[in-house]
C-alpha positions as CSV (number, residue, x, y, z in Angstrom):
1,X,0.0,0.0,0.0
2,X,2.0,3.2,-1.1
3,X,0.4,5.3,1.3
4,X,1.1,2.6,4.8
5,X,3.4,5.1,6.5
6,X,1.7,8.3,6.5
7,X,-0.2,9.4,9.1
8,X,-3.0,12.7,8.9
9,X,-5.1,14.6,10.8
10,X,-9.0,15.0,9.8
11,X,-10.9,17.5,11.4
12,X,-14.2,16.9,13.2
13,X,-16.4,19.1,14.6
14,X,-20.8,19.0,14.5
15,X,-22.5,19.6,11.2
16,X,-19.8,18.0,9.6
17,X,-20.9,17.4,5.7
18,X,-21.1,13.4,5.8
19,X,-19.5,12.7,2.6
20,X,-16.9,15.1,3.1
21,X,-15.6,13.7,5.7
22,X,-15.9,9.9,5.6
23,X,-15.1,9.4,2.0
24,X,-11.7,10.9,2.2
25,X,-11.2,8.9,5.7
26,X,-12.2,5.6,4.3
27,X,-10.1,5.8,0.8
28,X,-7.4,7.1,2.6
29,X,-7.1,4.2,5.5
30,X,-7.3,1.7,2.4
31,X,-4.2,2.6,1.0
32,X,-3.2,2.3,4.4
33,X,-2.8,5.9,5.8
34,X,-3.2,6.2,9.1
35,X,-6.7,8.9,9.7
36,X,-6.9,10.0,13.4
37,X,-10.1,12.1,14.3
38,X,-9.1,15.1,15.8
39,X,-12.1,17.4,17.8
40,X,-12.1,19.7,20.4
41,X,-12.8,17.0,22.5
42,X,-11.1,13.1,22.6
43,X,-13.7,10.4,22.4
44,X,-16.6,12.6,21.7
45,X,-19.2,11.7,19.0
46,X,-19.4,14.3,16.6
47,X,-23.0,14.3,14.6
48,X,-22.9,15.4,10.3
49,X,-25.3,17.4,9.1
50,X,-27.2,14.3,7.8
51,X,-27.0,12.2,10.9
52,X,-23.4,10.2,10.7
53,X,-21.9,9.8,13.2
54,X,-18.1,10.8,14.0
55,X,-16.3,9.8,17.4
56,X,-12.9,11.9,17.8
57,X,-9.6,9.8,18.5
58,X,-7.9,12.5,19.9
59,X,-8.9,16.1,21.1
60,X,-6.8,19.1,19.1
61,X,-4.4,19.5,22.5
62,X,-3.5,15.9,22.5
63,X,-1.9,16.3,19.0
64,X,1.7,17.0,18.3
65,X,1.1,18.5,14.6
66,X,4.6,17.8,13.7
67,X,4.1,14.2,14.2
68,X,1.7,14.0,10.8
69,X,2.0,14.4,7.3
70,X,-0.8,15.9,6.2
71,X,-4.3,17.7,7.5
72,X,-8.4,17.4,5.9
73,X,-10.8,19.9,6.7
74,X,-14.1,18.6,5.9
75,X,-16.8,21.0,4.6
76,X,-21.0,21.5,5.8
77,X,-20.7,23.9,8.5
78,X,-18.7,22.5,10.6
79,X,-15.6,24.5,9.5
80,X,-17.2,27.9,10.7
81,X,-16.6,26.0,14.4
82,X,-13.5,24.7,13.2
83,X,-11.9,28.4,12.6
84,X,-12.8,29.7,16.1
85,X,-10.5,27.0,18.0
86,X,-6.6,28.1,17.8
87,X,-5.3,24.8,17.8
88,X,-6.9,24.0,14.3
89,X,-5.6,27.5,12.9
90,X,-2.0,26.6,14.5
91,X,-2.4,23.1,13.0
92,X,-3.2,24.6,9.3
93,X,-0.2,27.1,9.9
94,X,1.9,24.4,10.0
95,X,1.5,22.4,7.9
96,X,1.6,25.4,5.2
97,X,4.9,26.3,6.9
98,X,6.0,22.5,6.4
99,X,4.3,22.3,2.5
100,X,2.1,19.1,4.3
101,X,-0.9,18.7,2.2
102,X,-4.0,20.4,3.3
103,X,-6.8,19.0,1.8
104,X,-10.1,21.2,2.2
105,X,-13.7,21.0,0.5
106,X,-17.1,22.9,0.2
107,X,-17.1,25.6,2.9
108,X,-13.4,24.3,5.0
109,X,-12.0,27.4,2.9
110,X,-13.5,29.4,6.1
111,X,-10.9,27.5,7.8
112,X,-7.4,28.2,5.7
113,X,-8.7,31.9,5.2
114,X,-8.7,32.1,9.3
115,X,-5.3,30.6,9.4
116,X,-4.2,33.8,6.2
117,X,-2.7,31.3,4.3
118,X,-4.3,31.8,0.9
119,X,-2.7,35.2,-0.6
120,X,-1.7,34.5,-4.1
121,X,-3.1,30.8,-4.1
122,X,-5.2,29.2,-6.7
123,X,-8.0,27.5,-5.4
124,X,-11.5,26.6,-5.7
125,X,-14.7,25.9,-3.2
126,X,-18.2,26.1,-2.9
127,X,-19.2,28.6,-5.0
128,X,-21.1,30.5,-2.2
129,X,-17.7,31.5,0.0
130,X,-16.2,32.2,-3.3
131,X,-15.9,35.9,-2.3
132,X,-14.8,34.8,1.4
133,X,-11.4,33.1,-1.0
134,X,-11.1,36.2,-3.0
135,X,-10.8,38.6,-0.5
136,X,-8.2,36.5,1.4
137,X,-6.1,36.8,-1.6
138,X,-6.4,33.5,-3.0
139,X,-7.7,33.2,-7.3
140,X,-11.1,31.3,-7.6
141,X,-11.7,28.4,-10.0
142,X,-15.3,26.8,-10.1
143,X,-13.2,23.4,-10.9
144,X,-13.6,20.1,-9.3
145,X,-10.5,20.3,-7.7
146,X,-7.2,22.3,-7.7
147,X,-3.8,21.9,-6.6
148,X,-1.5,24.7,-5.9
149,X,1.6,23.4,-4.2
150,X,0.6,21.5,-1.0
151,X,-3.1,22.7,-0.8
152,X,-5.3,20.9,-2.5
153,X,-9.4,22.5,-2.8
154,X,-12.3,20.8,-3.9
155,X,-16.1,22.1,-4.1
156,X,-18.4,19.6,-3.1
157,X,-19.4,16.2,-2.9
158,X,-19.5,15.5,-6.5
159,X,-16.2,16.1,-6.5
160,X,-15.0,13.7,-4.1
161,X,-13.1,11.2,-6.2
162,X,-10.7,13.4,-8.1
163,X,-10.0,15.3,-4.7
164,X,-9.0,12.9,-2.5
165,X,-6.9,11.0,-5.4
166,X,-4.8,14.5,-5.7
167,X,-5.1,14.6,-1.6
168,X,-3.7,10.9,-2.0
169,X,-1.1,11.8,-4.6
170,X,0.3,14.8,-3.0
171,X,0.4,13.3,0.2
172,X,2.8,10.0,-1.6
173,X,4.9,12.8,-2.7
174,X,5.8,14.0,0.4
């Protein structure tokens, strides 16, 4: 599996969108990457916007961000939550520092324009936080999925399968 000895973060927090989150997980952990849940809170079950359900392995302080190779923000609204915790700005700030890949769909934009990392970066997202993206900085593509460098964006869940196979190349790059 070309992807066993990488280990990533993926954000949970309520109002998660479903798909976002789980498909990335699951296709991830089969080409064996290591997925911990990360939340404000260890153990807790976090509830998507359409009822799945999403228990946190860790809580953000339990995490040593250095220790992974790569972060997903999922979309729905849980990245508005998301944004308003320090830990999960600090952990997006590093792994830009670090060129990790960053992997964010839908509305987790809100996220990576909290941490200011999108000046001068090509992107895309749901088209309704398209002017959030421009007025960070970042150049707005309604495109399934873009890479620019380490941060790869995605719009929806449509989308899914050619975003997390750049997530999952980018991240056996690294």
């Amino acid at each position: 599996m070309r992807l066993a000895n990488k280990k990533i973060i993926a954000l949970v927090e309520d109002d998660f969108e479903d798909l976002e989150l789980w498909y990335p997980v699951l296709r991830l952990r089969e080409e064996g990457t290591t997925v911990d849940l990360v939340g404000k809170e260890a153990n807790k079950t976090y509830n998507g916007k359409y009822g799945v359900p999403a228990t946190s392995d860790k809580a953000f302080t339990d995490v040593d961000v250095s220790s992974y190779d790569g972060i997903l923000v999922p979309g729905g609204w849980a990245p508005d939550k998301l944004r308003r915790y320090q830990e999960v700005i600090d952990f997006i700030k590093h792994m830009d520092k670090m060129k990790k890949p960053i992997g964010q769909i839908c509305h987790a934009g809100w996220v990576l324009i909290s941490a200011n990392i999108l000046q001068g970066k090509q992107v895309t997202s749901t088209p309704g936080i398209k002017d959030d993206m421009t007025n960070a900085g970042a150049t707005w593509h309604d495109e399934a999925v873009i890479v620019d460098g380490h941060i790869i964006s995605s719009r929806r869940p449509p989308d899914l399968p050619p975003y997390v196979k750049a997530f999952a190349d980018k991240l056996a790059e690294n």
